[in-house]
C-alpha positions in Angstrom: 0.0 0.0 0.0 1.2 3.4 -0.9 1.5 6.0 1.6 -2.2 7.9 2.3 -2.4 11.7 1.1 -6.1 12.3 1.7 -8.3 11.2 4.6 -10.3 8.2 4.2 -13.6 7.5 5.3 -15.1 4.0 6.3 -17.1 3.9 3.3 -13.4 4.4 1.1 -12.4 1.0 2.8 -15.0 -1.1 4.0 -15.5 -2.4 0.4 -12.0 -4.3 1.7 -13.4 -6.5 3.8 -15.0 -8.3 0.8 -11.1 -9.7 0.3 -10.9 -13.3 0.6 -10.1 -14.9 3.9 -7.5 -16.8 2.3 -5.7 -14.0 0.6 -6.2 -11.7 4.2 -4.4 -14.3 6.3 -1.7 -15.3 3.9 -0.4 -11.4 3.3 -1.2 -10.6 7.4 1.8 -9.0 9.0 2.8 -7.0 11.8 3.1 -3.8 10.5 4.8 -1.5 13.0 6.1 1.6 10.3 2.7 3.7 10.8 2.2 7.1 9.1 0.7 9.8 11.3 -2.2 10.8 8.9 -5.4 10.2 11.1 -7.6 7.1 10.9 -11.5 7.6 11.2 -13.0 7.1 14.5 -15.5 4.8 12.0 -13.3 2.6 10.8 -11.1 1.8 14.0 -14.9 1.0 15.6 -16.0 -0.8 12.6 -12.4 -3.2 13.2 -13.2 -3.1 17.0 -17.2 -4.4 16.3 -15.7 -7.5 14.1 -13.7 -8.3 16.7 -16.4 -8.4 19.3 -17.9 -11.5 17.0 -14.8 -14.0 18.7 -15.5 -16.8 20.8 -14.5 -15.9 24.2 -14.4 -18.5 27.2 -17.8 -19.7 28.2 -19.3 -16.7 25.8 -18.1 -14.6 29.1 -17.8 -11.6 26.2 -15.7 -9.7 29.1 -13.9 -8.0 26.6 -13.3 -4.1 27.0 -11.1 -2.3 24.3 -10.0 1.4 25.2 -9.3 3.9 21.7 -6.6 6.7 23.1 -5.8 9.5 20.9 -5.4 11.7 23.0 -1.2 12.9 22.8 -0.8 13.0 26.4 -1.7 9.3 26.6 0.0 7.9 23.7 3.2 9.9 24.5 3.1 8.8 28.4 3.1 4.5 26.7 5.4 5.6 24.5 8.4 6.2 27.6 6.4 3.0 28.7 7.5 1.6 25.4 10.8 2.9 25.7 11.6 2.2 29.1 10.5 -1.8 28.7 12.9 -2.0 24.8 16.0 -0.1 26.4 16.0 -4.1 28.7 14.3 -6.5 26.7 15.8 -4.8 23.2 19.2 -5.4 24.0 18.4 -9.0 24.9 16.9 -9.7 21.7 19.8 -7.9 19.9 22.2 -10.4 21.7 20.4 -13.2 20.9 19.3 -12.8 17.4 22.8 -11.7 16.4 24.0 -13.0 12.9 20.0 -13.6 12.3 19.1 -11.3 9.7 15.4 -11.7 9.9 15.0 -11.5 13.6 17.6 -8.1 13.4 15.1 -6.5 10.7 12.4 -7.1 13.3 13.8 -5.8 15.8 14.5 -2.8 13.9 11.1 -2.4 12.8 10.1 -2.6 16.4 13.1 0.1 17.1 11.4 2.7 14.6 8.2 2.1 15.8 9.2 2.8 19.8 11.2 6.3 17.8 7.8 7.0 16.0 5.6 6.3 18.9 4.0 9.4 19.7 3.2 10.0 16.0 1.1 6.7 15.6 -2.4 8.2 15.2 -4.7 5.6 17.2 -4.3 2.5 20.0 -6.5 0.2 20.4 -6.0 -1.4 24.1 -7.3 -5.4 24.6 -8.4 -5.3 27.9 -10.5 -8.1 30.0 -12.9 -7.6 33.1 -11.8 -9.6 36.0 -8.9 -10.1 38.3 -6.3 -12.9 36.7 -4.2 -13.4 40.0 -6.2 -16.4 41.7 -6.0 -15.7 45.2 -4.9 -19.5 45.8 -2.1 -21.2 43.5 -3.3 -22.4 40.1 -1.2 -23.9 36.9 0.0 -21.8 34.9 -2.7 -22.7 32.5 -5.4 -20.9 34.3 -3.1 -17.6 33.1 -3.6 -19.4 29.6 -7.3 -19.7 29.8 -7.9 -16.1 30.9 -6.1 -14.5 28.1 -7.6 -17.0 26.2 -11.0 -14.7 25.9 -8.9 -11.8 24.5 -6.5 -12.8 22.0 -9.0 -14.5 19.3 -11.1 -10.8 19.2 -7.4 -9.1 18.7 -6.9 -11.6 15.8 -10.4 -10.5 13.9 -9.0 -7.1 14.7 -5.8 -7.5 13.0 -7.4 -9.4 10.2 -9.8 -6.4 9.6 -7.5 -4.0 9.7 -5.8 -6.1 7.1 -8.8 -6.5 4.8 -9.5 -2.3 4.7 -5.6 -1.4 4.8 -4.7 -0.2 8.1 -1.5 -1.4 9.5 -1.4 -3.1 12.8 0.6 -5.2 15.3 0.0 -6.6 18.6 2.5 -5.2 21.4 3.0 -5.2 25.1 5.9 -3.6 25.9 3.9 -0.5 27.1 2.0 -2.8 29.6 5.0 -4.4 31.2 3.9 -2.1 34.0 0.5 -2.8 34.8 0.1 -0.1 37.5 1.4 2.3 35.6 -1.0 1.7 32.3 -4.5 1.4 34.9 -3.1 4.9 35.3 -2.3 6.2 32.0 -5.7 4.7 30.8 -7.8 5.3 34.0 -8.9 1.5 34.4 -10.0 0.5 37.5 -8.6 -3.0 39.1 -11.7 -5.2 37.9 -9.9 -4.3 34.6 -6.6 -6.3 32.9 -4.9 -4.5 29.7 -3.9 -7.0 27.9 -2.1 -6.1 24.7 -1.9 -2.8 22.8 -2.5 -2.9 19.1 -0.9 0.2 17.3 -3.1 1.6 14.3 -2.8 3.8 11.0 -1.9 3.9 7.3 0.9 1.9 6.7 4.3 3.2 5.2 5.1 0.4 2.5 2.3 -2.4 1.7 1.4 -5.7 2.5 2.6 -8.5 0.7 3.1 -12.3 1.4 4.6 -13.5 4.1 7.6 -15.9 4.7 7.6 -18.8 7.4 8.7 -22.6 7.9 7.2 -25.1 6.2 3.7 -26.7 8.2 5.7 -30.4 8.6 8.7 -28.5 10.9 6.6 -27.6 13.2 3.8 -30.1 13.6 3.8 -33.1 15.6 2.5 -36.7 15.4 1.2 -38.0 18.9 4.0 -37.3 20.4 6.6 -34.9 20.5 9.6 -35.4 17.7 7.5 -37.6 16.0 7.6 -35.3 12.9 6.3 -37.5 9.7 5.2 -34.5 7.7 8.5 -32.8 8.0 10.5 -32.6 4.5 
């Protein structure tokens, strides 16, 4: 997609969501290099409303999604950003070194934490209800409770897709809960869960490159890999 000169309206994009489903989830990528150009209110809500048609655990539907645009906000998750890459950045950059792919990543994820306050809508995945059991659970209880979120952030992203927006789930500005309830003014009885960055893309979408189904697919067991090759 070339980069956006005049403001577009929900009716300028909808027409996208006609695209196949095949074609939307094979050319689906995080797209972090935003342009600043405004997105409608109407089409951010349209993404948010066919999200809100995921399964969520025991049709709970406890999802809440918070929209900032306001500056003040965004700039305050971007030091969030900042603050949570200058640690986990440097790890990545030491781990991934001599990978190529996982560099140009990070990169990406560099210029978007340097572009931050210029992204022109968030979308925050949040989820009513307190995570932390008050007596020790498996780990999976964690799994099931973000469970309810994650598939509504995947129509998201897959909307956002179909009408052109970029998009890319993050939580780097979350790594301190605390201090997000207060930047976004949730109260406890409210998790953020993700943060899913918004606007015109710089570049387009295209497809996308990753291993081969039989690598990473498993037979019964684990190693038992008869589809690999």
């Amino acid at each position: 997609m070339t980069e956006v000169t005049e403001r577009r309206t929900l009716a300028d994009v909808e027409k996208g969501l006609d695209m196949p489903l095949r074609e939307a989830m094979l050319t689906q990528r995080a797209i972090r290099r935003l342009l600043p150009d405004p997105v409608d209110d109407a089409i951010v809500l349209r993404c948010i409303e066919l999200a809100l048609k995921a399964p969520t655990g025991s049709n709970g539907q406890n999802w809440e999604f918070v929209v900032v645009k306001d500056r003040e906000r965004i700039a305050k998750l971007a030091r969030r950003n900042r603050q949570s890459l200058s640690i986990y950045g440097r790890i990545g950059r030491r781990l991934s070194r001599g990978n190529e792919s996982q560099q140009r990543i990070l990169d990406a994820v560099e210029w978007q934490a340097d572009h931050f306050e210029e992204i022109p809508v968030l979308v925050v995945g949040c989820l009513r209800g307190n995570h932390v059991p008050l007596v020790p659970m498996p780990p999976m209880a964690h799994s099931s409770y973000y469970g309810s979120i994650y598939p509504s952030v995947q129509n998201l992203l897959l909307a956002a897709r179909a009408m052109g927006l970029g998009a890319a789930l993050i939580t780097l500005p979350l790594w301190s809960t605390t201090s997000a309830r207060r930047i976004l003014g949730l109260p406890a009885s409210v998790m953020p869960c993700c943060v899913v960055p918004m606007g015109w893309p710089r570049g387009r979408y295209g497809p996308t490159t990753r291993k081969p189904v039989g690598e990473v697919v498993h037979l019964d067991r684990y190693g038992n890999q008869p589809w690999k090759g």
